[in-house]
matplotlib code that plots the C-alpha trace (Angstrom):
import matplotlib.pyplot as plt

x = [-4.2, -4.7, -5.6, -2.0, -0.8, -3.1, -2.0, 1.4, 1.3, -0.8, 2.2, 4.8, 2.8, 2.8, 6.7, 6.9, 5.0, 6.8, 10.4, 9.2, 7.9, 11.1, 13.5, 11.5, 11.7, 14.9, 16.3, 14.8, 16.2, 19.8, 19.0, 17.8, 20.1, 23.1, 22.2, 19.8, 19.6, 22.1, 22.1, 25.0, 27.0, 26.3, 22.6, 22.8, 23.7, 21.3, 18.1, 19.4, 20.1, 16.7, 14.7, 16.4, 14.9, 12.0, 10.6, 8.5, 7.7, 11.1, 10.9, 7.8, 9.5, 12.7, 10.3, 8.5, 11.5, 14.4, 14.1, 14.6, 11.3, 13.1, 16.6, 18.4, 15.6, 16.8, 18.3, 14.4, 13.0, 14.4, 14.4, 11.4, 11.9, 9.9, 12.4, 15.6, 14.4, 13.4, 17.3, 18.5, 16.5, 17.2, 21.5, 20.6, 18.7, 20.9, 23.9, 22.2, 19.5, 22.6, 24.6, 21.4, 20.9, 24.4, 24.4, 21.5, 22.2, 25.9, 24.7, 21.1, 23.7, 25.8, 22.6, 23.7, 20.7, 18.2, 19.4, 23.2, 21.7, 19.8, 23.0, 25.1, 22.9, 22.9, 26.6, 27.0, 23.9, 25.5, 29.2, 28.4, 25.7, 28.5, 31.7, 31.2, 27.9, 28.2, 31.9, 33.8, 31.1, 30.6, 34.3, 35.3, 31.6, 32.7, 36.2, 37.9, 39.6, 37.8, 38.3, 36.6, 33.9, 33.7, 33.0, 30.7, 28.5, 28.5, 25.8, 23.0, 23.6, 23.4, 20.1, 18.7, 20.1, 18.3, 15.1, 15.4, 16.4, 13.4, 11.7, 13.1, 14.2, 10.3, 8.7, 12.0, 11.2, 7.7, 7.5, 10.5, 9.7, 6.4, 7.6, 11.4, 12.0, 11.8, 15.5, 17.1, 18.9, 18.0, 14.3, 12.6, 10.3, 13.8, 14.3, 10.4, 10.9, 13.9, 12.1, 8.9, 11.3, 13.1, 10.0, 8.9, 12.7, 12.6, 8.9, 10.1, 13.6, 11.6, 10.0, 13.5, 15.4, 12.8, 14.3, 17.8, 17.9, 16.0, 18.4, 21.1, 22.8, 22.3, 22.5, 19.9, 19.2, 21.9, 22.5, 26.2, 26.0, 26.4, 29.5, 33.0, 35.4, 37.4, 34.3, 30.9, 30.7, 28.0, 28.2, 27.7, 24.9, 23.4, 23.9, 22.8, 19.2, 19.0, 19.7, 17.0, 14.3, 14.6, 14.8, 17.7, 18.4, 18.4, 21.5, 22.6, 19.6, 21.9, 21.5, 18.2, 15.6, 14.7, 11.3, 8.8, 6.3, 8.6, 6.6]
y = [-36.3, -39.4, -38.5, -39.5, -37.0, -34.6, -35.2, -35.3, -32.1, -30.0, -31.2, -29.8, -26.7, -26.5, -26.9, -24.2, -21.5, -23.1, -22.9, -19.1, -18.4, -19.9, -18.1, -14.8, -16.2, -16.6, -13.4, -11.9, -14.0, -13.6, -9.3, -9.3, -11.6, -10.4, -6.7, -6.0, -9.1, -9.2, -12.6, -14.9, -15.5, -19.5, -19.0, -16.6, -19.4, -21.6, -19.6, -19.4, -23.0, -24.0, -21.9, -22.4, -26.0, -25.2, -21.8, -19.9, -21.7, -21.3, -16.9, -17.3, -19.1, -16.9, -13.7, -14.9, -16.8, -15.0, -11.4, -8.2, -6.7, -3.3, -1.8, -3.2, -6.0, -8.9, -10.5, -10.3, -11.3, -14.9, -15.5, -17.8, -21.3, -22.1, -19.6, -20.7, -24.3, -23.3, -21.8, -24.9, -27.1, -24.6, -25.0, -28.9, -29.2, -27.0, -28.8, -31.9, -32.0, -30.0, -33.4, -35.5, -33.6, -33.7, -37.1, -38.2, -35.9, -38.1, -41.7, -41.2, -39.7, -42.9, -45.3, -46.6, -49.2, -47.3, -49.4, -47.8, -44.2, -44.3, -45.4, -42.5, -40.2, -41.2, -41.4, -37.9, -35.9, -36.7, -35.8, -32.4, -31.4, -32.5, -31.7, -28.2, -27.0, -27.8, -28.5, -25.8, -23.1, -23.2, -23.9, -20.4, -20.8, -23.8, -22.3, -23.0, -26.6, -27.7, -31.7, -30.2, -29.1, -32.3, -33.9, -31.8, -31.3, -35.1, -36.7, -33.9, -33.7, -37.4, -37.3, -34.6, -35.9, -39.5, -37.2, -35.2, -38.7, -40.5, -38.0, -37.1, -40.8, -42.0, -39.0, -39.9, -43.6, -43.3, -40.4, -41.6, -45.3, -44.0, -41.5, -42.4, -39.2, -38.0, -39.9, -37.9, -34.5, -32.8, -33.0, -30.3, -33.2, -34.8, -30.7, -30.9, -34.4, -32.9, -29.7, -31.8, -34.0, -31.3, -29.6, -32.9, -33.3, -30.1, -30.9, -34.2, -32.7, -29.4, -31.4, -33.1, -29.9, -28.3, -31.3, -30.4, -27.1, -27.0, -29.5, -27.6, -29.8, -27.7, -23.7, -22.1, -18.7, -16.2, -12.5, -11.1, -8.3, -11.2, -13.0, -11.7, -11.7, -14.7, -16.8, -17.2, -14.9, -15.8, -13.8, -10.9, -12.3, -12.7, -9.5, -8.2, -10.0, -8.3, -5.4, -5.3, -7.3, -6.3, -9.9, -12.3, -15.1, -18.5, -20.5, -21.3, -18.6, -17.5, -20.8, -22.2, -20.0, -18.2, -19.3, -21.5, -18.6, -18.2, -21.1]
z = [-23.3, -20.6, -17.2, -15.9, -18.5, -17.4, -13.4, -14.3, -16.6, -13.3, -11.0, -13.7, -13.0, -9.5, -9.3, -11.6, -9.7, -6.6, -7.7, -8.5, -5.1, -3.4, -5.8, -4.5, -1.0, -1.3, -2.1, 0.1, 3.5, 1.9, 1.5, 5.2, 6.6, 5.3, 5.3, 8.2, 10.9, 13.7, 13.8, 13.7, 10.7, 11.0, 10.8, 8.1, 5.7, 7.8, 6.7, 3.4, 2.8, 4.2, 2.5, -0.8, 0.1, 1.2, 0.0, 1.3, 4.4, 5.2, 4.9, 7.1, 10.0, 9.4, 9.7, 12.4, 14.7, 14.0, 12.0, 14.2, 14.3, 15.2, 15.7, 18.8, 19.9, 18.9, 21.4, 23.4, 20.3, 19.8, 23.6, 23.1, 23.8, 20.7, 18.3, 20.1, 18.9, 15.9, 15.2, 16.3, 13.6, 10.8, 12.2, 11.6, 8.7, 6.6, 7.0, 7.1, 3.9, 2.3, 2.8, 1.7, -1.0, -2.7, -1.7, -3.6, -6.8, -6.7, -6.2, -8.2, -11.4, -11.1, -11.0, -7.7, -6.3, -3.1, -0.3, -1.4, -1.9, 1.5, 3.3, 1.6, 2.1, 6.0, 6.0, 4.0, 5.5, 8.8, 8.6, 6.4, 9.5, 12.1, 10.8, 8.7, 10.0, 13.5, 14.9, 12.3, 12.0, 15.9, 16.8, 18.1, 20.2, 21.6, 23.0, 19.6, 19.5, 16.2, 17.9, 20.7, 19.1, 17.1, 20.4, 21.9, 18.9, 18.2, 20.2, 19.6, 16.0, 15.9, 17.5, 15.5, 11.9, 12.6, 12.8, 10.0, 8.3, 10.0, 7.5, 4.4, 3.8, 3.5, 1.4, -1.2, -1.2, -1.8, -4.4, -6.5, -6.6, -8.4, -10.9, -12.2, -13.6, -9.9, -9.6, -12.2, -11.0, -14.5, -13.2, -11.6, -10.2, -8.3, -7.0, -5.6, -3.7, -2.3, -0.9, 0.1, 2.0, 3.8, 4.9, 6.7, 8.0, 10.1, 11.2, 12.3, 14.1, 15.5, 18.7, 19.0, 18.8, 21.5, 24.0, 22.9, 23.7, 26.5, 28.1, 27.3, 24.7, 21.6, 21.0, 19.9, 18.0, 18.7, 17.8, 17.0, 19.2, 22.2, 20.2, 21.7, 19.1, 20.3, 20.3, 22.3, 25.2, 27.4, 29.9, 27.4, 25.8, 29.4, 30.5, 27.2, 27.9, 31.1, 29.6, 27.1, 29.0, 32.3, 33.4, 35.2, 32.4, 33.8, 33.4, 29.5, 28.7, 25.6, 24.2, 25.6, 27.2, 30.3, 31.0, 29.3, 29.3, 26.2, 24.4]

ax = plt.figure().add_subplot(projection="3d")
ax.plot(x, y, z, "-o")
ax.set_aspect("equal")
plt.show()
């Protein structure tokens, strides 16, 4: 066997034991999210989109931002600036590398040339993050006119898609120009370009998400307990805070932070 054979044979390998590891990480977000975390029902499928894409990485951020260390503390325990912005980068990248994704699987089957695939993926990535994960999911949050939400939801999610773009586009470029069999969505080696490529996606949104939501113009994590039934209750989720801190949130604390100490 050459030594390209060899290389390529190890990196087979890898994926393997990597596709194993997320399928284990996997199952386990779903089971505690669905069963055990208050959190809201949006970021349920959130966590488990992202971490379908990116494994385990994606369990250890969801254990350490967002899971409820013990019954009735949840709402104190995502407080942190740093975990509110986390929550907001997992609410973007699943709806947008969920768009890329799909994208890519579609024009890549039908042989469509890059500079076309890069452009649908743009196109696609974009209006799956803005019109189901953002504006329908958070409609009833944001007083629930779906055009409403469209409108408020479309600036930030712009922003934070051309980040995530800024770096899943260059890690799919690269790795697939060098190894064709990386194009084809029957290959386990297209599956790991597309979860190397997420991963830098969030890291490249994260510090644009922190901005976001600490101006205000995005959500952050949230916990169901501080939902009204009609939509997003602030004041509740305030009060709730207060409740369990002992602390005065700042304005828009439910969807921000209260402090920076919180970094």
């Amino acid at each position: 066997m050459t030594p390209a054979a060899t290389g390529w044979a190890t990196i087979d390998v890898i994926l393997a034991v990597w596709f194993g590891l997320t399928a284990l990480a996997t199952v386990y977000v779903a089971w505690d999210a669905f069963t055990r975390n208050p959190e809201m029902k949006v970021m349920r499928w959130g966590w488990l989109l992202v971490t379908l894409y990116t494994g385990p990485v994606g369990a250890a951020l969801y254990v350490l931002s967002c899971q409820e260390p013990s019954p009735g503390t949840h709402e104190a325990f995502v407080q942190p600036l740093w975990k509110q912005s986390v929550g907001s980068t997992i609410h973007c990248l699943a709806g947008d590398a969920t768009g890329i994704i799909v994208a890519a699987a579609i024009t890549m089957t039908l042989g469509l040339p890059m500079w076309l695939d890069v452009i649908s993926e743009y196109v696609f990535g974009f209006l799956f993050g803005l019109l189901i994960f953002q504006a329908l999911f958070m409609r009833d949050m944001l007083g629930g006119s779906y055009l409403r939400a469209v409108r408020r939801s479309f600036l930030p999610e712009w922003v934070s898609m051309n980040a995530v773009m800024a770096g899943m586009v260059p890690v799919m470029v690269i790795l697939m120009s060098r190894d064709m069999t990386a194009m084809e969505p029957t290959s386990p080696r297209f599956w790991g370009v597309m979860s190397l490529a997420t991963l830098v996606g969030g890291a490249l949104a994260y510090p644009v998400n922190v901005w976001l939501v600490a101006s205000g113009l995005k959500h952050g994590m949230g916990t169901v307990r501080a939902l009204g039934r009609g939509g997003h209750d602030l004041a509740t989720e305030e009060r709730l805070i207060e409740h369990t801190t002992g602390e005065v949130p700042a304005p828009n604390a439910a969807t921000a932070h209260h402090s920076m100490k919180g970094m």
